[in-house]
N, C-alpha and C positions, 0 to 999 in steps of 0.2 A: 504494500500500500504506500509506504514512505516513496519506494523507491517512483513509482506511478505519479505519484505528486511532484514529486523532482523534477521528472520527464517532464510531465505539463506545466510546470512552470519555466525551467530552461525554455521551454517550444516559444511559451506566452514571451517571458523577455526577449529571447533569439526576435521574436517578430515586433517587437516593440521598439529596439534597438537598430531593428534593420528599416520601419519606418523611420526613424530618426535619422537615418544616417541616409535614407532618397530624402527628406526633405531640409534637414542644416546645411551637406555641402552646398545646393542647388539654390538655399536662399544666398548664401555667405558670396556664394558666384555671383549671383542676381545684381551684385553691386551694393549691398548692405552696409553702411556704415557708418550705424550705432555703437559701436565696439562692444556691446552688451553680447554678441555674437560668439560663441567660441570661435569657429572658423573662421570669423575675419580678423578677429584677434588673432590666430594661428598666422594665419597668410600676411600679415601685417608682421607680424613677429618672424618668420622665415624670410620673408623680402628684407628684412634691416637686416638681420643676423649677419645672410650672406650675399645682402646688396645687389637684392633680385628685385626686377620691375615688380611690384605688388599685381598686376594685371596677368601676368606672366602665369606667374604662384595659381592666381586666382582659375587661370583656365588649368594647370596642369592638376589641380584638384577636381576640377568640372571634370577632365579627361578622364582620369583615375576611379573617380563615382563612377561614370558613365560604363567605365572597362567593369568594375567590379560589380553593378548590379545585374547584371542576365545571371551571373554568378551565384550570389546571394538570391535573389529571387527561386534558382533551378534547388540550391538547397532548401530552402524553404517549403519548397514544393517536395521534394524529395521527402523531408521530416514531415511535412502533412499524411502524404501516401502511409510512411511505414505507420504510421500512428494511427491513421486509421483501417489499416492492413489488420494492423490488433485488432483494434475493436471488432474487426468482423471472426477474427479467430477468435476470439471468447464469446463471439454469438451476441453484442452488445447491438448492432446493425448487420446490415443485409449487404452483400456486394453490389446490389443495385441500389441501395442506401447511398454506399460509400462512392459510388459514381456518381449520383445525385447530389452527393455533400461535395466533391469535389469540381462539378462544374455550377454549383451555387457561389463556392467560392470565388472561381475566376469573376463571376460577374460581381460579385461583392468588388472584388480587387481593384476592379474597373470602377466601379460608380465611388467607390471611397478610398478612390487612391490618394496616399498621404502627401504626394506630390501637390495635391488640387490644396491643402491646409494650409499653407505657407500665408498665403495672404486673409488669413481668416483669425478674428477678432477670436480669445479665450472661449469666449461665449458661446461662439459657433462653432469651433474646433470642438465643443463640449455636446451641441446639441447634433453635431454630422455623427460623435460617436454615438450617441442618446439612436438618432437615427437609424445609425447602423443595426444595434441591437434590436431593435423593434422589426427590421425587415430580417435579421438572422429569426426571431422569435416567431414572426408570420407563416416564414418560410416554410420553416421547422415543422411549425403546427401541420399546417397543410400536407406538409412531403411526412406526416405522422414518425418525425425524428427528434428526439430528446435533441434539445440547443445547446446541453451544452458536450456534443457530438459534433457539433456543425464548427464549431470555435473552441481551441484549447481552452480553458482557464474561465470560458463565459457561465457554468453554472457554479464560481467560487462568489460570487456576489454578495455582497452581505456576511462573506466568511472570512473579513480581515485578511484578506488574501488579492487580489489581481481581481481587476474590474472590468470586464471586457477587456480592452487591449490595453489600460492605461493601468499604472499601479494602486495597489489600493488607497484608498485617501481615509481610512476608518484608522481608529486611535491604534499601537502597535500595544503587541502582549506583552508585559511587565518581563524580563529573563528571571525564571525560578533562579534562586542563588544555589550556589551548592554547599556541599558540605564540607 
């Protein structure tokens, strides 16, 4: 059971991180400069260091995201399959389940790609996720598949744990001291 929870949480951050990283370098390139930014802070700080055009920096990170996402995306998808490859060896879903959960997904991908966030106000970045969940949740019901089969970590809600894709935001458990 530990070990299961592990999994799906690695999976949950693995995909929370890898949004994070299609949409910082791509804003940091965009020409952002707030310096409240990690990566333009970075790119600002490697162009003085070794007295590189800052524009320069700036695309050869664009370049480097751009090579490294089909990459990250193909694993991702790779750790979706075997995980739900399980769930169908322990009889949890159906391999036509797990088909259906899997081209659910792409279009999720598509309609809330993390790319499309960048220019969106806390609020909204808040209510696309809200969004999100209600069409994993409709979906579900309809294709009569437990949601949180459809999304690693979306049935820990409410368990101090990972909330849809973003990290829990509930108070954390006190660490038992020891002896």
């Amino acid at each position: 059971m530990l070990k299961r929870k592990l999994i799906t949480t690695f999976a949950v951050l693995f995909m929370f991180v890898s949004g994070i990283s299609a949409v910082v370098p791509a804003y940091a390139a965009s020409g952002s400069t707030g310096g409240s930014n990690f990566f333009s802070g970075l790119i600002q700080f490697i162009s003085q260091k070794f007295g590189l055009d800052q524009n320069k920096v700036k695309t050869a990170v664009t370049d480097y995201q751009n090579q490294q996402k089909p990459k990250i995306q193909q694993n991702m998808q790779n750790r979706e399959k075997t995980r739900l490859d399980a769930l169908v060896k322990q009889g949890k879903i159906t391999s036509a389940q797990e088909t259906a959960i899997i081209a659910e997904l792409a279009v999720l991908s598509s309609k809330y790609n993390p790319a499309n966030f960048k220019n969106l106000t806390a609020d909204q970045r808040k209510q696309q996720f809200q969004n999100e969940q209600n069409d994993i949740k409709s979906w579900a019901q309809t294709a009569g598949v437990d949601p949180k089969y459809v999304m690693p970590g979306f049935g820990m809600a409410g368990q101090g744990g990972f909330r849809g894709r973003g990290m829990g935001r509930g108070p954390k458990p006190s660490p038992t001291p020891t002896p």
